[in-house]
Backbone as CSV, one residue per row, in Angstrom:
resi,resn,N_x,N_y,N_z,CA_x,CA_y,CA_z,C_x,C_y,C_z
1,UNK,0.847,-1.173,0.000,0.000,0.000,0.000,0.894,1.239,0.000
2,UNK,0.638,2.319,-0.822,1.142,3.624,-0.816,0.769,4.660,0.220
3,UNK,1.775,5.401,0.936,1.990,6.438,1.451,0.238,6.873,1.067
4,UNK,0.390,7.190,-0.045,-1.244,7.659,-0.080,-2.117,7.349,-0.549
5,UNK,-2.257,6.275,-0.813,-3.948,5.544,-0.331,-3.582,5.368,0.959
6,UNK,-3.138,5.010,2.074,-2.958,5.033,3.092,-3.811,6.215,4.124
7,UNK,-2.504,7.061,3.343,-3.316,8.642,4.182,-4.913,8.531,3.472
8,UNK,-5.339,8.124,2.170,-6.527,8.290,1.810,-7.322,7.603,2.714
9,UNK,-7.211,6.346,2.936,-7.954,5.406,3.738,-8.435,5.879,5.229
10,UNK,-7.114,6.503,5.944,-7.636,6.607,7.383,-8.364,8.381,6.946
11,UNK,-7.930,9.191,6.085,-8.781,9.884,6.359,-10.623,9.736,5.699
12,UNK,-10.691,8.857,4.966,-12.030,8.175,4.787,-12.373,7.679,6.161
13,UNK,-11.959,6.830,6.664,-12.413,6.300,7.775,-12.704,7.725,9.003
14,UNK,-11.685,8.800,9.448,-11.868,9.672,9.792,-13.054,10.414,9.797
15,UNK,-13.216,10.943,8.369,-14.508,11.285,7.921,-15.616,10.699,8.061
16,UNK,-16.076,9.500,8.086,-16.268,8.615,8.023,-16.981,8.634,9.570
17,UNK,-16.260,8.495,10.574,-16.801,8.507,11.708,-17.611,9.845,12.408
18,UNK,-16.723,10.789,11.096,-17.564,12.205,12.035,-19.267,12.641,10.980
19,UNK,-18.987,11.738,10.457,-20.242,11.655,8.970,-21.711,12.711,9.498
20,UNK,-22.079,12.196,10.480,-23.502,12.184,10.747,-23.367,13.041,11.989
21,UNK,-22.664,12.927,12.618,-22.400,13.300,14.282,-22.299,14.568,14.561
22,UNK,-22.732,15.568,15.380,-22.546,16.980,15.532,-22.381,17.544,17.073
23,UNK,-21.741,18.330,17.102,-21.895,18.969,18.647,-23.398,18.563,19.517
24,UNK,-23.965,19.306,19.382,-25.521,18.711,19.576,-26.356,17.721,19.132
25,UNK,-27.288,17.221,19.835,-28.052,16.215,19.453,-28.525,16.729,17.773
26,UNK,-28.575,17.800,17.321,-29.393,17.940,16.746,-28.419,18.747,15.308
27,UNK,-28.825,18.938,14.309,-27.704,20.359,13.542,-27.705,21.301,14.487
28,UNK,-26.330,21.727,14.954,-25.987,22.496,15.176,-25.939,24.122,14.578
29,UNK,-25.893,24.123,13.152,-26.002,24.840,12.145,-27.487,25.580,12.247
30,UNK,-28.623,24.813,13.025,-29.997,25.282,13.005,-30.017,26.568,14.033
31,UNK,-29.445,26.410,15.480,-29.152,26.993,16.233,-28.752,28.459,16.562
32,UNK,-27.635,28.337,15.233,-26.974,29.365,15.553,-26.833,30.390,14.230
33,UNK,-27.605,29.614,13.210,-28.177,30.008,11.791,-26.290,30.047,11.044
34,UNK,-25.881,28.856,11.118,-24.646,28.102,10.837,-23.408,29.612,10.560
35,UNK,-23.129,30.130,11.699,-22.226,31.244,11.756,-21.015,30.762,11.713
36,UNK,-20.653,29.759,11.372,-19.473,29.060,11.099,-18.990,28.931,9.793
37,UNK,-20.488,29.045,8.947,-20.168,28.818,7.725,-20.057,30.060,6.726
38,UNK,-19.877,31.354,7.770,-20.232,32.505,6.797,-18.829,33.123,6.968
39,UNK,-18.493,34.118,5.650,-17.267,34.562,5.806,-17.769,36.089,6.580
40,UNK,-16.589,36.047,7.476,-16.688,37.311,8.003,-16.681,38.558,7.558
41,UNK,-16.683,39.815,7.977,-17.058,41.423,7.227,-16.222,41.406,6.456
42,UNK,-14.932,40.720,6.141,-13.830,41.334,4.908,-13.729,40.334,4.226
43,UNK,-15.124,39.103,3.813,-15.746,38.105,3.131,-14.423,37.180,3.079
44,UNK,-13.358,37.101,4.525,-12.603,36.191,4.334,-13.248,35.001,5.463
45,UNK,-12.563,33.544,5.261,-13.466,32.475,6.184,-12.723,31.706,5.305
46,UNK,-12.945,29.977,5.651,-12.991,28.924,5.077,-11.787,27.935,6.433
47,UNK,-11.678,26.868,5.651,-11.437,26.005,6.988,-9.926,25.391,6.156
48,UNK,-8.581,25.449,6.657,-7.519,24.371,6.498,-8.183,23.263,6.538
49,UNK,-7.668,22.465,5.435,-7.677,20.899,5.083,-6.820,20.244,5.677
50,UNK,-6.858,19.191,6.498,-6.202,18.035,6.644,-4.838,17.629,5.424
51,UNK,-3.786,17.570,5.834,-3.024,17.008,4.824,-3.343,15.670,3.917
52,UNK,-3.916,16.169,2.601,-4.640,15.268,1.636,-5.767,15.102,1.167
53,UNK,-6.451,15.800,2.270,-8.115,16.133,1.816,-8.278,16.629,0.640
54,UNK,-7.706,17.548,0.818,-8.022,18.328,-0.557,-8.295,17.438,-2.109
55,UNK,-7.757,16.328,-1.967,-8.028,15.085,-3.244,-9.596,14.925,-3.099
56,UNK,-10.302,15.032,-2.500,-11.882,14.884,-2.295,-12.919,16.072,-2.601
57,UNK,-12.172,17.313,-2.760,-12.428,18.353,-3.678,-11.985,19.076,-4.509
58,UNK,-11.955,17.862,-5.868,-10.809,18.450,-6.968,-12.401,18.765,-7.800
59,UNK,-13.314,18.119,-7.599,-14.549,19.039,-8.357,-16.090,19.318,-7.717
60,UNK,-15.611,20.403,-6.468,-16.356,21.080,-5.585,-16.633,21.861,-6.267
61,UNK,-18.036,21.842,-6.559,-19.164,23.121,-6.855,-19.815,24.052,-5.670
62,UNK,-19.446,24.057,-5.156,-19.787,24.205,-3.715,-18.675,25.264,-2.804
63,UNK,-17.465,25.318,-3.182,-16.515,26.082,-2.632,-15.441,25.685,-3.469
64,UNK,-14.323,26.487,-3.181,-12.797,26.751,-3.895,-11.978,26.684,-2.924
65,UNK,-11.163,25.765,-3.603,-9.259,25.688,-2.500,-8.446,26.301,-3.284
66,UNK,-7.752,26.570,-2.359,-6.622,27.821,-2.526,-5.235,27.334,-1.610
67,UNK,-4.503,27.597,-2.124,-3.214,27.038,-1.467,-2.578,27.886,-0.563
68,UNK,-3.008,27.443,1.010,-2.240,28.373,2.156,-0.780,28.825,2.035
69,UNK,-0.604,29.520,2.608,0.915,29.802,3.223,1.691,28.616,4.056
70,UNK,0.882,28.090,4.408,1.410,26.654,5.726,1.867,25.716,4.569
71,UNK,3.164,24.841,5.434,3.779,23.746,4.550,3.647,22.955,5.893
72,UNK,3.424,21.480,5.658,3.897,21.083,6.494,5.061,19.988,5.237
73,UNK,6.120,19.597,6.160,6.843,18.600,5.501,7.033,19.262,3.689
74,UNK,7.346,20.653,3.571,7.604,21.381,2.441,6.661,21.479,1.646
75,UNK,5.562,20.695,1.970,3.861,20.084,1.249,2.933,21.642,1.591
76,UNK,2.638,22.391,1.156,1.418,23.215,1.394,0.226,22.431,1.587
77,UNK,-0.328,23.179,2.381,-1.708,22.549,3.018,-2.891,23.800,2.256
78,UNK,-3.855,23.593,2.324,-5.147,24.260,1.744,-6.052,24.457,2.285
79,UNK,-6.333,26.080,1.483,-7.869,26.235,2.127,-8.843,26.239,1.356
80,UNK,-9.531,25.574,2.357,-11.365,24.956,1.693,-12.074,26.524,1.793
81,UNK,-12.585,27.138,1.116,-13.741,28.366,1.223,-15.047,28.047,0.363
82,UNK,-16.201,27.927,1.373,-17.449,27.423,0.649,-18.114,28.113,0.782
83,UNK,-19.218,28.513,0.196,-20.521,29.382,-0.415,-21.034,30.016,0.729
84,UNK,-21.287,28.934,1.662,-22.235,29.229,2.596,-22.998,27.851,2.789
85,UNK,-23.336,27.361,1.842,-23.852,26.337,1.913,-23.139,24.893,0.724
86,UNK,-23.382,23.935,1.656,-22.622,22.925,1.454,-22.965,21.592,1.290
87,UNK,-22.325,20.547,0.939,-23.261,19.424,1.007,-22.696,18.821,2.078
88,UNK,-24.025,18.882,2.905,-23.134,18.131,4.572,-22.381,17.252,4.408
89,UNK,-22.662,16.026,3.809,-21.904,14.886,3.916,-20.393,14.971,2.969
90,UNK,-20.506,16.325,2.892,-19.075,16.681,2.126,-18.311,17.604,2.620
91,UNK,-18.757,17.714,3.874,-17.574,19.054,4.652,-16.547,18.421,4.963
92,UNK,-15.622,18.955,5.358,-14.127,18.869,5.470,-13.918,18.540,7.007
93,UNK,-12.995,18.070,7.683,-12.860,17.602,9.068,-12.765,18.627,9.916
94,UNK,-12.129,19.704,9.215,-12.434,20.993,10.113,-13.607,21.698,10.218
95,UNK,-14.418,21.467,9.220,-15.911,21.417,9.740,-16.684,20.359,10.764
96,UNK,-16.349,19.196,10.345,-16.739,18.139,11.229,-16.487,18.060,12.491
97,UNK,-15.537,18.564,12.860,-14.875,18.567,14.416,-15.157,19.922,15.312
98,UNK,-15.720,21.228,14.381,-15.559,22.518,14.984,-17.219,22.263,15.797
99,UNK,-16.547,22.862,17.415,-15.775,24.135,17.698,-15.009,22.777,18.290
100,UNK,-14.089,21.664,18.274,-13.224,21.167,18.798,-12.356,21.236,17.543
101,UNK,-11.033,20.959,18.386,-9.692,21.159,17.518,-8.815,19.796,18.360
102,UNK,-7.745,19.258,17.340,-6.536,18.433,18.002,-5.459,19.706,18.546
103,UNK,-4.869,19.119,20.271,-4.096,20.880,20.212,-2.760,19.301,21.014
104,UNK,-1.811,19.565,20.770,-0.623,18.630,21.302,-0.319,19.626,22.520
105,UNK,0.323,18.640,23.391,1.124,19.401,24.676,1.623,18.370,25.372
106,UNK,2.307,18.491,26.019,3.996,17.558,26.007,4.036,16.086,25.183
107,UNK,3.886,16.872,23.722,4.192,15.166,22.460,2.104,14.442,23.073
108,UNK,1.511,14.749,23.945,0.149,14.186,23.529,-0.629,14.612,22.901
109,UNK,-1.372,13.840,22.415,-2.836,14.463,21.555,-3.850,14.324,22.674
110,UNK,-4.359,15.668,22.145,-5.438,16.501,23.366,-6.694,17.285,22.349
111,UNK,-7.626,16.750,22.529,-8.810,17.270,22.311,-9.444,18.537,22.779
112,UNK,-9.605,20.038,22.214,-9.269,20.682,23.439,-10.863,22.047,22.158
113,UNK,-11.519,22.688,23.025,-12.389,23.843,22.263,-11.145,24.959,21.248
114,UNK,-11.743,24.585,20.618,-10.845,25.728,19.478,-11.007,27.149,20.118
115,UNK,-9.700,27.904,20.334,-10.265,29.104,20.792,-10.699,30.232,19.594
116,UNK,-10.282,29.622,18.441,-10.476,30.092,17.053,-12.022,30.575,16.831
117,UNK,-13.013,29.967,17.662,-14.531,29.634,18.000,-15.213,30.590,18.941
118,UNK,-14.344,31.111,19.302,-14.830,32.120,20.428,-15.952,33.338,19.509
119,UNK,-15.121,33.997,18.651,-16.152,34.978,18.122,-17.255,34.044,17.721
120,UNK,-17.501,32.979,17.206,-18.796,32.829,16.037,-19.380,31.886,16.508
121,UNK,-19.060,31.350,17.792,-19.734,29.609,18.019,-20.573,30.006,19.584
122,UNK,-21.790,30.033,19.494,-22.082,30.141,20.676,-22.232,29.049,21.831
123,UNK,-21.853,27.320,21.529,-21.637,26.398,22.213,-19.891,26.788,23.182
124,UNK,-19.397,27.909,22.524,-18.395,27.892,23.491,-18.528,28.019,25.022
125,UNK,-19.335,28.948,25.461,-19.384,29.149,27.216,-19.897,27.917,27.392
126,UNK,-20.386,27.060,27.279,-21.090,25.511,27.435,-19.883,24.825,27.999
127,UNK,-18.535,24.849,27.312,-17.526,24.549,27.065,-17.655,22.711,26.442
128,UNK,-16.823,21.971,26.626,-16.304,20.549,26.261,-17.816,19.093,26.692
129,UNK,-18.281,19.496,27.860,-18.954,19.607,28.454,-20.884,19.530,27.867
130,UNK,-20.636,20.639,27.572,-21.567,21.299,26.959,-22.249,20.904,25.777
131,UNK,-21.330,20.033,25.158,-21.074,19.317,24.034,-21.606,17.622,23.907
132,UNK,-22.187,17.273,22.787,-22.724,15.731,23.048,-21.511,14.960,22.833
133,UNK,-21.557,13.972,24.189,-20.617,13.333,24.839,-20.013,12.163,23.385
134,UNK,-20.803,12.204,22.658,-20.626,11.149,21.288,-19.750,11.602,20.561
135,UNK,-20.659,13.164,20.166,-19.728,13.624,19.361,-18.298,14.075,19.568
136,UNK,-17.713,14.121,21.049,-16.375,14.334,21.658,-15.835,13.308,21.408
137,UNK,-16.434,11.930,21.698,-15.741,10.688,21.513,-15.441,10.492,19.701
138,UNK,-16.414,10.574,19.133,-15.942,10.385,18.030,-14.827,11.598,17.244
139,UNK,-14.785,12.473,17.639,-13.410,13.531,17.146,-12.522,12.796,17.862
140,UNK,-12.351,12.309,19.017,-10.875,11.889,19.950,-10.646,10.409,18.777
141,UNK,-11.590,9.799,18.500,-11.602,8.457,17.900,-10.587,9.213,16.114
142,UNK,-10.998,9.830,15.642,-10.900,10.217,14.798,-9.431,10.924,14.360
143,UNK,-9.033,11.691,15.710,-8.117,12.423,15.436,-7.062,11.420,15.859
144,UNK,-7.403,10.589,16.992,-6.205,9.949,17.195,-6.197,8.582,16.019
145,UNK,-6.738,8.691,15.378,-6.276,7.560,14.264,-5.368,8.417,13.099
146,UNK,-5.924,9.646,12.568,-4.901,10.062,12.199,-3.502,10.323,13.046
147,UNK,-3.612,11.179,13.814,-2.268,11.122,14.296,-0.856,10.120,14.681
148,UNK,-1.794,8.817,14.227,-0.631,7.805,13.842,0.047,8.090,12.895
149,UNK,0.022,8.882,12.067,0.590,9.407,10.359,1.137,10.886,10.350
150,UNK,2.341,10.112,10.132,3.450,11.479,10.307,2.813,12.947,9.738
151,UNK,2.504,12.929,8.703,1.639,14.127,7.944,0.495,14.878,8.794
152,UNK,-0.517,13.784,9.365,-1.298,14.339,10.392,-0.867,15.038,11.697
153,UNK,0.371,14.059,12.337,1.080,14.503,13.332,1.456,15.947,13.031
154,UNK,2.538,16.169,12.259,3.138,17.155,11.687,1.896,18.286,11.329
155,UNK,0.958,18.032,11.155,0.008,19.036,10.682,-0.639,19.944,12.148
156,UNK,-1.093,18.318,12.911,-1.564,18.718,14.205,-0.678,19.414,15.232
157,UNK,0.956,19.552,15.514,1.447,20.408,15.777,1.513,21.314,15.205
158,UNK,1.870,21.619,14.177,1.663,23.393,13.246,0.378,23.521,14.032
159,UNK,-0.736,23.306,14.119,-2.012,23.706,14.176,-2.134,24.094,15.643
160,UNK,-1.219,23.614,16.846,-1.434,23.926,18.081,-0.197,24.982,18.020
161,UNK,0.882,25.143,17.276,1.299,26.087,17.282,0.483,27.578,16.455
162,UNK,-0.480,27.515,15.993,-1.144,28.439,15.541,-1.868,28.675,16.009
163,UNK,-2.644,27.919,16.935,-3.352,28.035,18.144,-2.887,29.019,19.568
164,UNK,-1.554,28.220,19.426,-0.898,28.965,20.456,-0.449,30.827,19.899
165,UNK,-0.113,30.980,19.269,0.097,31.970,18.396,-0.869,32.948,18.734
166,UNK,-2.395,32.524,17.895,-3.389,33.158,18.402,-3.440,33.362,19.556
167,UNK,-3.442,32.910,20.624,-4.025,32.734,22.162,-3.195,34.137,22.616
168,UNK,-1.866,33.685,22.172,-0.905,35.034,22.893,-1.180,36.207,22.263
169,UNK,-1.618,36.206,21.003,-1.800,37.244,20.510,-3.075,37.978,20.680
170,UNK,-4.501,37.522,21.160,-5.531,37.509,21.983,-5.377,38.116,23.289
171,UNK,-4.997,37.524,23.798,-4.345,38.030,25.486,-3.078,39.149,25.323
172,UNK,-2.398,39.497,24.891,-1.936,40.678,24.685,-2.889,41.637,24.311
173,UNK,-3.920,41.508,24.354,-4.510,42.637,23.183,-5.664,42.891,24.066
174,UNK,-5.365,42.524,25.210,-7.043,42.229,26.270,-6.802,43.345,27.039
């Protein structure tokens, strides 16, 4: 098996598990009239791809990828930007998982509220908690199967270092 059907496989399976499942019992998206999915006042928004996703929208009618600034492993990673509306069963894992994020801290994987979520998600004051206990399990199920794969690994630190980034740069500014 290749490097990538490999990465293809677990992130099918990934996807896969977060398919149906949402923060709430219910769409979440109904709630909050899906403020996750709208680009903000300077019509910028959209969600980083998983290293490789992006092969699953080479013919999205629905939104446009664009090639970030982020490399991981010299590889640019991508951003997904969609309409507004989407075909659920075709969002991207960073849709599937938000308002949770993978955040590392000493070499573990940690399941942790995106603080990225604060402006637009109103399940944040709820916190982790707050959240259907399924759908937590299935992101931890999910993320830690990728993170067996160097690419994911490597992605999921950049991503807690951008996390972290933000946070300090948040709190300076308070």
């Amino acid at each position: 098996m290749t490097r990538l059907s490999s990465l293809s496989s677990t992130l099918i399976a990934a996807r896969d598990t977060l398919a149906t499942i949402t923060p709430l019992r219910k769409d979440c998206g109904s709630f909050c009239g899906a403020a996750c999915c709208q680009p903000d006042e300077n019509d910028q928004g959209g969600m980083i791809l998983f290293p490789g996703e992006e092969q699953f929208y080479q013919r999205c009618d629905w939104a446009t990828i664009t090639e970030s600034e982020l490399l991981i492993h010299h590889q640019p990673l991508y951003l997904l930007t969609c309409d507004g509306q989407c075909k659920r069963a075709e969002r991207p894992l960073a849709c599937r998982i938000f308002p949770l994020t993978p955040y590392i801290k000493a070499d573990r994987l940690q399941i942790i509220l995106d603080v990225r979520a604060w402006p637009i998600c109103p399940l944040m004051p709820s916190g982790v908690d707050g959240l259907s206990g399924e759908f937590v399990l299935a992101v931890q199920t999910a993320m830690h199967a990728l993170w067996r794969e160097d690419a994911h690994r490597a992605y999921m630190v950049e991503l807690t270092r951008m996390i972290d980034m933000f946070k300090l740069y948040f709190n300076t500014r308070c």
